[in-house]
N, C-alpha and C positions, 0 to 999 in steps of 0.2 A: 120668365124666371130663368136665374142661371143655373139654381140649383135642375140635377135631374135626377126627379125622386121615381125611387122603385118603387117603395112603399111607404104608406104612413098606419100608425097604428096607434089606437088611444087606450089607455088602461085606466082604469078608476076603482079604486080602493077604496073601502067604508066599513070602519073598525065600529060594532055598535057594542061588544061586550070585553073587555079587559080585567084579566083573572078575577072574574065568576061577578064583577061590577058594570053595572050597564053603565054607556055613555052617550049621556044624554046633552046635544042632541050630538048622534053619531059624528066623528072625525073622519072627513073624508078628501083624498087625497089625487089625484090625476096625470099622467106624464103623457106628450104627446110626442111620437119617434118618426122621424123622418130618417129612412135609409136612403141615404144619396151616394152616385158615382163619384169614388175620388179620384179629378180628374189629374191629378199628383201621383197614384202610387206607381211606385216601381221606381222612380226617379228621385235623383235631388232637384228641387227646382227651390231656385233665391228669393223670387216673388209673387208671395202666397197671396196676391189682392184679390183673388178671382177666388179662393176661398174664403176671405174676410169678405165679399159681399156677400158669397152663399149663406153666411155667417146672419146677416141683415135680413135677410129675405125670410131663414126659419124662422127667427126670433119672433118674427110676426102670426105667421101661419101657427110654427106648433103652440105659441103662448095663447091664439083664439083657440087653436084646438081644446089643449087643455081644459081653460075655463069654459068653454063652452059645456064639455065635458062632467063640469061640477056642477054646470046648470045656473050658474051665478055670473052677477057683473062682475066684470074686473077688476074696481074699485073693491069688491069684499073680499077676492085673495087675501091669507094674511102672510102666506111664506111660498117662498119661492128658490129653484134650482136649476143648473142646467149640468148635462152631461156631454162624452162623444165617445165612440170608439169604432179602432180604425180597426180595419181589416191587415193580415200580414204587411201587403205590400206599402201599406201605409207607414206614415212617421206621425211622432204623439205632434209633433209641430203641427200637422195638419189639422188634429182635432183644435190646437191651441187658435189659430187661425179663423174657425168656424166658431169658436165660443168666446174669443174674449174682446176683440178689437170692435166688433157693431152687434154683435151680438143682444147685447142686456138694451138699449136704447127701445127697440122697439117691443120689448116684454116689458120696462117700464109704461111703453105708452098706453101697452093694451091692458096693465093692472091701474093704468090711473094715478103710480105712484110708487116708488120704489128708492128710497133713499139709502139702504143697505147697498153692500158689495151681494152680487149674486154668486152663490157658492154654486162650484162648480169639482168634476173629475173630468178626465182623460186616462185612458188605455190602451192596450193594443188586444187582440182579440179575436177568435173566428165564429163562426157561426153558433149561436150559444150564449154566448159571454152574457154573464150575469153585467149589467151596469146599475153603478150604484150612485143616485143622484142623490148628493146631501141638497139638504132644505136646509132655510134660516127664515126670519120674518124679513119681511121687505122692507119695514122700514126703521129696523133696527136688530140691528145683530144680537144684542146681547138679552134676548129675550129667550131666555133657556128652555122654557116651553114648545119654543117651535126650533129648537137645535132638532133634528131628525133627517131619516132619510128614505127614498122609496126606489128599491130595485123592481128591474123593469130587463125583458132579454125578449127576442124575436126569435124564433128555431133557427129559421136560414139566412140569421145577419148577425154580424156585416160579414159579407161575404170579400175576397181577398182584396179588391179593387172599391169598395165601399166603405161609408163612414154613416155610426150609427150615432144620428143628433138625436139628444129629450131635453123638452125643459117639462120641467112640474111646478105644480102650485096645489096650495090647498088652501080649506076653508076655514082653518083651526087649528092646533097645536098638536102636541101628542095628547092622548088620552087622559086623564089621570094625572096632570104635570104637578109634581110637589119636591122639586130640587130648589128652589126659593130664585134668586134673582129680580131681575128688570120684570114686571109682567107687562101686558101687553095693555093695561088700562094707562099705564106710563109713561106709554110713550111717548116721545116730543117728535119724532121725525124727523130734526132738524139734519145732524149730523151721519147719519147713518147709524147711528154706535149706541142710541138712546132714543 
């Protein structure tokens, strides 16, 4: 592996009551963190390939973390996100690097299926920093139910020289969805959009 991980960490979320309404069956939600060395900061450097493959390699790892995490196959993800954030000596370029150029390929492979654009942040950040990974459904964006997001922070990252990657996934939408749109019995999957 090129990435070199300090730490990984899995968080899992599971909303069972929403203002004074049970939900049934509970919404639950998972982000897997890979804190890796940015082998970039402090520098300008032109060619970022050596983080666009670190890029590839979490995509796989934290997206089985994740679901694993929910306890489900990967085919039954319905939304999905990724994040990164750098440490001081970091550039937002680096996190762009790690999430977007091989990144989503192999978090499709292990959902089974992802026809959506993977919504994504970038930040800079030290030890602390709240990260906040929007979600969207995987295989259509405009399904408003699973527009949502799941923060996620490590006490001691990213530290100045590190870069803190998540992707999430859940098993279901927000709680309670009654803003109307696309719903998710809808969808066609074709286009990403529908």
């Amino acid at each position: 592996m090129k990435a070199k991980i300090r730490k990984l960490v899995t968080f899992v979320e599971e909303t069972r009551v929403e203002m004074d309404r049970a939900v049934e069956p509970p919404t639950r939600r998972a982000a897997a963190v890979g804190v890796i060395d940015n082998p970039f900061a402090g520098r300008y450097v032109e060619d970022l390939s050596l983080l666009i493959d670190i890029g590839e390699e979490l995509g796989a790892l934290l997206a089985e973390r994740a679901v694993a995490a929910l306890g489900i196959e990967g085919a039954s993800a319905e939304s999905y996100g990724k994040a990164a954030a750098v440490g001081e000596n970091g550039e937002l370029e680096h996190a762009a690097a790690v999430l977007h150029p091989k990144l989503g390929a192999p978090v499709r492979k292990v959902l089974g299926t992802g026809a959506a654009l993977i919504p994504s942040s970038k930040k800079r950040g030290g030890p602390g920093v709240a990260l906040d990974v929007p979600l969207g459904h995987k295989d259509a964006a405009f399904v408003r139910s699973h527009f949502d997001g799941m923060e996620v922070r490590i006490a001691d990252a990213p530290r100045a020289n590190e870069i803190m990657v998540a992707v999430a996934v859940t098993d279901s939408g927000r709680p309670h969805p009654r803003v109307g749109g696309l719903t998710k019995d809808e969808i066609k999957g074709v286009d990403g959009l529908r």
